[in-house]
N, C-alpha and C positions, 0 to 999 in steps of 0.2 A: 225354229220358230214354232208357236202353239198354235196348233190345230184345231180350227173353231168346225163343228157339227152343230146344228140345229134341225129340230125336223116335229113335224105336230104328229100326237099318241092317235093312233088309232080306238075307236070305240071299241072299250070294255064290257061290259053290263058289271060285270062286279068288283072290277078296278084293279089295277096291275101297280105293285110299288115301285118307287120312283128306284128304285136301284136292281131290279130285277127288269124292268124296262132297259136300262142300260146296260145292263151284263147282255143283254140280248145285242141291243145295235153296237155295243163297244166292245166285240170281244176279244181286242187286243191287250185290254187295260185290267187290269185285275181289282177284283169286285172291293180291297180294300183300298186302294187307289182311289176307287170311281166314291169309296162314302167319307174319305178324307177331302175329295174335293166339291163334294156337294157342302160338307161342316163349311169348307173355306169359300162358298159361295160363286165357284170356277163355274159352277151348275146351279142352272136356274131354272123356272117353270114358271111359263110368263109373267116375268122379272121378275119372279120373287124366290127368297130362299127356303127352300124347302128342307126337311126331315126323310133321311134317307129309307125310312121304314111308312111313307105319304102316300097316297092311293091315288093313282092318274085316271080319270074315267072316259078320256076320248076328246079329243081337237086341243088338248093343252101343248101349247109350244116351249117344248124344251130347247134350250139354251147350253153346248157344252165348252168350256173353253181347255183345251186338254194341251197339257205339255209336252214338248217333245221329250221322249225318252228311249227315242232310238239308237243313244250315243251308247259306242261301246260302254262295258261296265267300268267305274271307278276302282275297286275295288283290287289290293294286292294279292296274287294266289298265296296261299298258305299251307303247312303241311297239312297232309289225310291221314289223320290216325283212325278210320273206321273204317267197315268193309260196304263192300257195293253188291249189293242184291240182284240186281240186274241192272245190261247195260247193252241198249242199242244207240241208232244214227236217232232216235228221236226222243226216249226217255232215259234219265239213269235211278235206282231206287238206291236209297242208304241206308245205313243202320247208324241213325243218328245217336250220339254219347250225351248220356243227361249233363246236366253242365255248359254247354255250348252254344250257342245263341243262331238259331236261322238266319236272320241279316244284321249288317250292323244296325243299333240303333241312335242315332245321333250323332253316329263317328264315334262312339265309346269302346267299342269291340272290334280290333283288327283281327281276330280269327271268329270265323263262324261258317257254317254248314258251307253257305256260298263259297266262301274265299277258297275252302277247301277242297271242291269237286272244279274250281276252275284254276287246280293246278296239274288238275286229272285230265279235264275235257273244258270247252265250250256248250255257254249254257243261251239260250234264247234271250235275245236284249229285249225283252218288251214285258211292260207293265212301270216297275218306278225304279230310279235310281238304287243303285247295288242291289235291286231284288229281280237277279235277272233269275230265267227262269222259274220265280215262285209260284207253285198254284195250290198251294196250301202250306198250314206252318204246324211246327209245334213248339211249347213250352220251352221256354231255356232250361230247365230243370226235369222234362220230358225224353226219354229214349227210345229207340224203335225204329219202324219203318218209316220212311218220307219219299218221296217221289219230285224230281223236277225236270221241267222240260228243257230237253236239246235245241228243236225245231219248232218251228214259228207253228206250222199246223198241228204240233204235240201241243203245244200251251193253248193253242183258241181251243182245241178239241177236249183237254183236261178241265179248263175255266168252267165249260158249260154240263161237263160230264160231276164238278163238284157242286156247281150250284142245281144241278137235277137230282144230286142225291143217287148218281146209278156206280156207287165206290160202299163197299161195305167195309167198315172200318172196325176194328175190334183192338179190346187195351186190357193189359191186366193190369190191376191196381192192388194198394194194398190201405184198407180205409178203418178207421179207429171205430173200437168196440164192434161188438156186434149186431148186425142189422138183423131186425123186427121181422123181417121177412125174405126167405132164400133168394127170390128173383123181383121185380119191379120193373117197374117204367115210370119214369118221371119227366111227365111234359110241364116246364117252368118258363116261362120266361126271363132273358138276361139282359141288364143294361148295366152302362158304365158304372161304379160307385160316384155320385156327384162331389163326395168329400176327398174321397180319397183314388185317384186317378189309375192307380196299378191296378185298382184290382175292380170287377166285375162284382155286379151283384143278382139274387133273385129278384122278381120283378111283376106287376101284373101284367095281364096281356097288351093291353093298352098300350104300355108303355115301353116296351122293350119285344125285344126279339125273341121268339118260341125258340126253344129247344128241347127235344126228344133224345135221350138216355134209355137206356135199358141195360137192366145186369143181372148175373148170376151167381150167386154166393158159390166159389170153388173151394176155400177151405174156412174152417175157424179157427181162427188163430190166438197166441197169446195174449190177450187185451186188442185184438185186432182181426180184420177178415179180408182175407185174400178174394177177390170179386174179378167177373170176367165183364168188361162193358163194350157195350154198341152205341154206338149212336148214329143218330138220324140226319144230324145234325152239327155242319161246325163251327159254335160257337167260341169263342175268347173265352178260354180258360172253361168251359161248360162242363167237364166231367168236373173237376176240381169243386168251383159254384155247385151243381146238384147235388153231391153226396154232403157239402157243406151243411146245404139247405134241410138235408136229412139228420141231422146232428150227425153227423160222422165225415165229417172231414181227413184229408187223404192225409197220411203219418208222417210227418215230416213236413206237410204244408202251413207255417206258420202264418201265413197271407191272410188264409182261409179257418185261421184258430186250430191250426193241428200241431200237435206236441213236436218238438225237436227230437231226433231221431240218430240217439248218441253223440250230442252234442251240434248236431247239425241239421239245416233246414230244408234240407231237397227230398220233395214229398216223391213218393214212388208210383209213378204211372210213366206204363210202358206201352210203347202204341207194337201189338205183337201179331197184328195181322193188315194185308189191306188188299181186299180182293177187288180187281175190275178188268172189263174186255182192255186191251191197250188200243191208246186212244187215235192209233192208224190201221195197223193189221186184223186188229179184232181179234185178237188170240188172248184167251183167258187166263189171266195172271193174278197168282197170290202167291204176295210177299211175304213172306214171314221174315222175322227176327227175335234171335235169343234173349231170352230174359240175362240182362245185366248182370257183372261178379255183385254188384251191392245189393242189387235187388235180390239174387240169391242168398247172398247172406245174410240178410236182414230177415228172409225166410228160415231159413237154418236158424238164426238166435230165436226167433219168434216161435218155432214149433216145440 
């Protein structure tokens, strides 16, 4: 049965958004749950449908009507063709394969990240259907470190630890032509494309979601430059979107207008670091993982 919450916002002075509000009092439900079901109007703000990026300034009565999604996972286990970075009773980290999709989407992908650690281990059944333990994702065409949760106080503890920003996250990429400048910081905002639904666009403030980028030109490459990135921030597809927005879009991202890359379109960003206290013991963990055979070789033909 769905589990109805309602409760009035406490006074703000400069106003708290309606999805940051709820990452707070929901933190069982993961933050892209909680802004699917505000779009589907399950959440409301005295009775009306709100914008999950909406400013609450104090005594507004929110409205949430939440699904149960405590039922074991659907989802069939599958083989694990990748390795495991680390692995307690509360988190396990991967070194996910570009190619491979985090959860299914629609029922279209029977293998992905999920299916495959829960033929390894059991993952925390909370947030939404076959995304059990997710508290962050990456790209289907993304490789690297990822992290998900075991235990029910590993995922509330991870939820609030990614929307605080206290996870440093780093990526090497490889992005077309050479950029104007060794290092940057690119604060843009991102919102849906309203024409075109896969892909994300740059944005004014106004209107979409801030995102913080920073990088550091590590080599020059052949028609291309190997870059190391941070971000502040994570956004949907947001490294990809920024270096877009810089004309230089990622090699192999055709989404985003980047050339195919020997006949093929999987753009090369690798999430190659992710450092954070762990979200029970507090013992200071960085993950690393190997840059990819394609990603190497695409280096190798490029220099």
């Amino acid at each position: 049965m769905p589990k109805r919450v309602n409760w009035r916002i406490e006074a703000s002075p400069g106003g708290i958004r309606l999805d940051v509000a709820l990452a707070g009092k929901l933190p069982d439900v993961s933050r892209s749950m909680l802004q699917e079901l505000i779009r589907e109007g399950a959440i409301t703000v005295d009775g009306k449908k709100y914008k999950p990026s909406q400013k609450l300034h104090g005594n507004e009565l929110v409205v949430c009507e939440i699904p149960d999604y405590e039922a074991p996972p659907t989802l069939t286990p599958t083989s694990m063709n990748f390795e495991i970075l680390f692995e307690d009773k509360h988190i396990i980290a991967v070194d996910k394969p570009s190619g491979l999709v985090v959860h299914p989407g629609a029922g279209r992908e029977r293998e992905c990240v999920v299916s495959a650690v829960l033929s390894h281990t059991d993952l925390c059944p909370v947030g939404a259907p076959n995304r059990p333990g997710i508290v962050h994702r990456l790209d289907k065409g993304t490789s690297g470190v990822m992290i998900l949760a075991k235990s029910r106080q590993a995922y509330q503890k991870l939820v609030k630890m990614f929307a605080a920003r206290e996870l440093a996250k780093e990526y090497l990429s490889i992005v077309q032509g050479k950029l104007e400048n060794q290092s940057g910081r690119i604060e843009i905002a991102i919102e849906r494309d309203r024409l075109h639904r896969k892909r994300m666009q740059a944005t004014a403030a106004d209107r979409g979601r801030m995102a913080i980028t920073t990088y550091q030109t590590e080599e020059i490459l052949k028609g291309s430059t190997l870059v190391r990135v941070r971000i502040e921030t994570g956004r949907t597809h947001q490294i990809r979107v920024h270096f877009a927005y810089l004309g230089h879009p990622l090699l192999g991202d055709v989404l985003y207008g980047g050339r195919r890359w020997q006949g093929k379109p999987t753009h090369f960003l690798h999430s190659a670091k992710l450092q954070l206290m762990h979200p029970i013991t507090g013992e200071a963990l960085i993950l690393e993982a190997p840059l990819p055979a394609a990603f190497r070789q695409a280096l190798h033909d490029l220099r």
